[in-house]
N, C-alpha and C positions, 0 to 999 in steps of 0.2 A: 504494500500500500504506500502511495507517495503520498508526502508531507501533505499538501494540500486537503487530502482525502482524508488522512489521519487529524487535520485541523477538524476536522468537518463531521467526523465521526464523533472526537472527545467534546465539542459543542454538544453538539444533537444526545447525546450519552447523557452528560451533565447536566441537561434541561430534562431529559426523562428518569433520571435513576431512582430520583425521591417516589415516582409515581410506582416505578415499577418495585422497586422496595417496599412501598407499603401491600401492594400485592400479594406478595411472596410474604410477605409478613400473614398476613390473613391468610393467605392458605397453607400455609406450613407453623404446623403450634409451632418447633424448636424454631428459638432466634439462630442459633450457631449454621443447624441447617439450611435456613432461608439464605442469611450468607453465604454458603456456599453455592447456594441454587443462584444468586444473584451475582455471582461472581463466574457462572457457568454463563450465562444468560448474557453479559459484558464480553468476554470470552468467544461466544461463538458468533453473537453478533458484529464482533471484529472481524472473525475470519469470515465472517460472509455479507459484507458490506460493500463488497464489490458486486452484490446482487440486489442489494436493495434498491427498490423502485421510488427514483426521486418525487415522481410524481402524487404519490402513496404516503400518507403520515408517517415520521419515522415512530411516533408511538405503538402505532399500531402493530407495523411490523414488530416493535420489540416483543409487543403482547402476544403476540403470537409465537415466537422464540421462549418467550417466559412459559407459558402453557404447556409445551414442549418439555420445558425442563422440570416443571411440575409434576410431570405426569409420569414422565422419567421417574422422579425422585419417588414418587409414589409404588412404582414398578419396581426400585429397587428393595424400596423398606417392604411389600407387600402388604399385608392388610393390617395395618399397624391403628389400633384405636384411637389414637392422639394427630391420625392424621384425617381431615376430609376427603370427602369420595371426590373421586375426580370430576365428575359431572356436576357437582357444588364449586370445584374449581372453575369450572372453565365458563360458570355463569357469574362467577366472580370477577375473573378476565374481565367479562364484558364489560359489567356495571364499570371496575375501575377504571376502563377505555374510557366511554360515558363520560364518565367525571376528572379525567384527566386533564383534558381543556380547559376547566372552569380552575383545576388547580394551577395547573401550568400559569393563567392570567394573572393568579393572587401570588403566584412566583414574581411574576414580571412587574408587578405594582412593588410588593417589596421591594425588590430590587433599585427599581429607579428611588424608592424612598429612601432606599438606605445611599444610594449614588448622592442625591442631595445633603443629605445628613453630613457624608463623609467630606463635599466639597467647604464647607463650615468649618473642617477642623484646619488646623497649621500645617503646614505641608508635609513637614516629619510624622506627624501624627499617620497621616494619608501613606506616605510612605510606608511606614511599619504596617500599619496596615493591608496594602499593597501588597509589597513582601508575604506575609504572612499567610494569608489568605486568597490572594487571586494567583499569587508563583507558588504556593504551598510550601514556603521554602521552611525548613527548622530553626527554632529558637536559637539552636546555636551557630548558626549560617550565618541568620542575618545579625548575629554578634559579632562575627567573625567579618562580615562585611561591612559593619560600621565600624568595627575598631574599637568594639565594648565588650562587656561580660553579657552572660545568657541570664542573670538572673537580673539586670537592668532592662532586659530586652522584654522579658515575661514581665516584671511588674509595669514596666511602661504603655504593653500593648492592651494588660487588663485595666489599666487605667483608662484606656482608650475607648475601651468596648462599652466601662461602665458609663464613659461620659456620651457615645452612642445611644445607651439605653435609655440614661436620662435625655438625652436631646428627640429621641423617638418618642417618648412619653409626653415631653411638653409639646411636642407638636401634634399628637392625638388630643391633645385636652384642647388645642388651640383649635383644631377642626370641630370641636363638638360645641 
């Protein structure tokens, strides 16, 4: 897969996973299990994303790969009481197809709120931030990238988030 495509794929993935997580959550009791099922599901839908139909929601098609692996997983455990029948699955699929768009939107409103929130703070603030969270980089990186200790970098960026929360809060109290 060339870079472009692989840009294209970790977008579309990281707009869907929350969705498809909670999926796999509901139909699989064990959390460790679902993990792995959702880690299978990421997995194959890399290696076959040179098949996926641009035209086609990429949700969908995950849902459909997800179901797969559900069902899989169900085949493997066999009739194990603590899992649901697969035909409760696969009408669960549905529904969270259904409602995946209305989540996806309340994604994308956050997002731009929290985009304005963060344009507010100091630029270092932004930065660390940055860092932290949209390059995933480790506490001890970006210490090692400013030229500071990791335990300046942790209490700094929690200081950050708290003053986020608070700035998220007075600004819901100012919408109402």
């Amino acid at each position: 897969m060339d870079n472009t495509k692989l840009e294209q794929f970790t977008k579309q993935w990281s707009t869907s996973e929350r969705v498809i997580r909670l999926y796999l959550n509901s139909a699989i009791y064990n959390r460790a299990d679902a993990q792995d099922v959702l880690q299978r599901v990421a997995l194959c839908a890399y290696r076959k994303y040179d098949e996926y139909d641009a035209s086609q929601p990429f949700q969908g098609w995950l849902f459909g790969i997800a179901k797969f692996e559900v069902l899989g997983y169900f085949r493997n455990l066999g009739r194990n009481p603590e899992v649901i029948d697969s035909e409760i699955s696969e009408r669960l699929a549905d529904n969270m197809e259904d409602q995946s768009e209305a989540i996806s939107h309340e994604d994308d409103e956050r997002r731009e709120r929290l985009e304005q929130l963060l344009t507010q703070l100091p630029e270092k603030a932004q930065e660390l931030i940055r860092m932290r969270f949209f390059e995933n980089r480790e506490y001890d990186e970006i210490a090692r990238l400013l030229n500071t200790n990791e335990g300046a970098v942790r209490t700094a960026i929690s200081r950050i988030i708290a003053k986020l929360r608070s700035m998220a809060k007075e600004s819901m109290q100012e919408a109402m």
